[in-house]
C-alpha distance (Angstrom), angle and dihedral (degrees) to the residues before:
residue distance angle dihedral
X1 . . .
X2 4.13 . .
X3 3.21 110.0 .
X4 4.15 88.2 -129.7
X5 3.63 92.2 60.2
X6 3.62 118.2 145.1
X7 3.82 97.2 -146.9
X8 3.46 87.9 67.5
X9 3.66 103.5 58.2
X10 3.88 94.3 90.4
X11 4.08 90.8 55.1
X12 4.18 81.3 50.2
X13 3.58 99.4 50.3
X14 3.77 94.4 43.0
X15 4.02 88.1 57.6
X16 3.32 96.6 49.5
X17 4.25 92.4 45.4
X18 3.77 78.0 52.1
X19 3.78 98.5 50.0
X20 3.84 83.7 48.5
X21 4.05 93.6 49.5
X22 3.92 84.1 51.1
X23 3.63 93.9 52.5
X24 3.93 96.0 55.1
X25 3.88 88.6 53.6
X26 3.81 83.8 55.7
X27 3.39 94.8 59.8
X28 3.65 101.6 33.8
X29 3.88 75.9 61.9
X30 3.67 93.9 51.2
X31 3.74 92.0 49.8
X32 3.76 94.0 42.8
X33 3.85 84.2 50.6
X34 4.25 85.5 58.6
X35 3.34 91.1 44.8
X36 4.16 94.3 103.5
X37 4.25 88.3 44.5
X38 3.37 103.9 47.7
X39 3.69 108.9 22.4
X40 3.98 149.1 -134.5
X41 4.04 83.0 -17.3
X42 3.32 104.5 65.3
X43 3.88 85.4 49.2
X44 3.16 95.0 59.5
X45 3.82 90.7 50.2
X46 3.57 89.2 56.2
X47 3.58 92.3 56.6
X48 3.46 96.6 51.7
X49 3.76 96.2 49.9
X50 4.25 84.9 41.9
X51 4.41 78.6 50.3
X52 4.03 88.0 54.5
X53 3.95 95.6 43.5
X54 3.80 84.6 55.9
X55 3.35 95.7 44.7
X56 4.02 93.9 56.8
X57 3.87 83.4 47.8
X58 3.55 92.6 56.8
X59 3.67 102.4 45.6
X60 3.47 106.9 45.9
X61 3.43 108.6 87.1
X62 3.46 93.6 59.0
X63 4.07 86.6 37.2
X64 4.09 87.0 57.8
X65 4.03 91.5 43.3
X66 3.56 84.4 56.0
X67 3.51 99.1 54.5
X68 3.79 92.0 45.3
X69 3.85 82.1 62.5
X70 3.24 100.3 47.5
X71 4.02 90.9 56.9
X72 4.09 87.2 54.5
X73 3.98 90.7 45.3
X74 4.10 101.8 42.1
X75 3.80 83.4 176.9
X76 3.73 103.3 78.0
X77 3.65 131.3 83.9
X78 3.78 129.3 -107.2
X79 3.71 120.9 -95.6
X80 3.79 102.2 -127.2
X81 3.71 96.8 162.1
X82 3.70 91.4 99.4
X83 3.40 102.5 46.1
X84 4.17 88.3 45.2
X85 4.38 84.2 54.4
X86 4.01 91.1 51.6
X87 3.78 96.6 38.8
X88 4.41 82.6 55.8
X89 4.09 94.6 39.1
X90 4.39 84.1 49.0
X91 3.92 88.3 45.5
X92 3.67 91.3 44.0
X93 4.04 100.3 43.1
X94 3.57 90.1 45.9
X95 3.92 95.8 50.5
X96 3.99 90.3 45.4
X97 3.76 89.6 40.1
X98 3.99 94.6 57.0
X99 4.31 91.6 34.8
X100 3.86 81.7 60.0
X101 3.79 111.7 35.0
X102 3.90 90.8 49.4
X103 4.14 91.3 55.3
């Protein structure tokens, strides 16, 4: 197979949506892990970036089926909604991440 082929762009996209899914765990980890320092805060942090890891999980079967689509139908337009919520929840854990660790 050529490494440009189009057919494979589903397989690629679901590796990197799983790359990102194992990233949140990592932090929900690192937050859980300064849970005891910084308090109830950071706990909650960890849940939400545990709530976004799950959230990838759950959605990407039908994320993948929709890209599979999308190769058979050229016509349609990306879904970018998904990638617009995790770019925000990465801005937003970061932000709260560093505004708590550095108290």
């Amino acid at each position: 197979m050529h490494p440009n082929d189009p057919g494979l762009q589903p397989e690629r996209t679901t590796l990197a949506w799983n790359r990102t899914l194992m990233a949140f765990v990592i932090v929900a980890a690192f937050f859980l892990r300064w849970g005891n320092q910084q308090g109830v805060v950071v706990v909650g942090l960890f849940a939400v970036a545990l709530a976004v890891a799950l959230t990838i999980w759950t959605t990407q079967r039908n994320r993948y089926r929709q890209s599979v689509r999308a190769m058979r139908q050229p016509q349609g337009s990306p879904k970018v909604g998904s990638a617009i919520a995790l770019g925000a929840a990465v801005v937003l854990l970061g932000a709260a991440g560093l505004v708590v660790i550095s108290l």
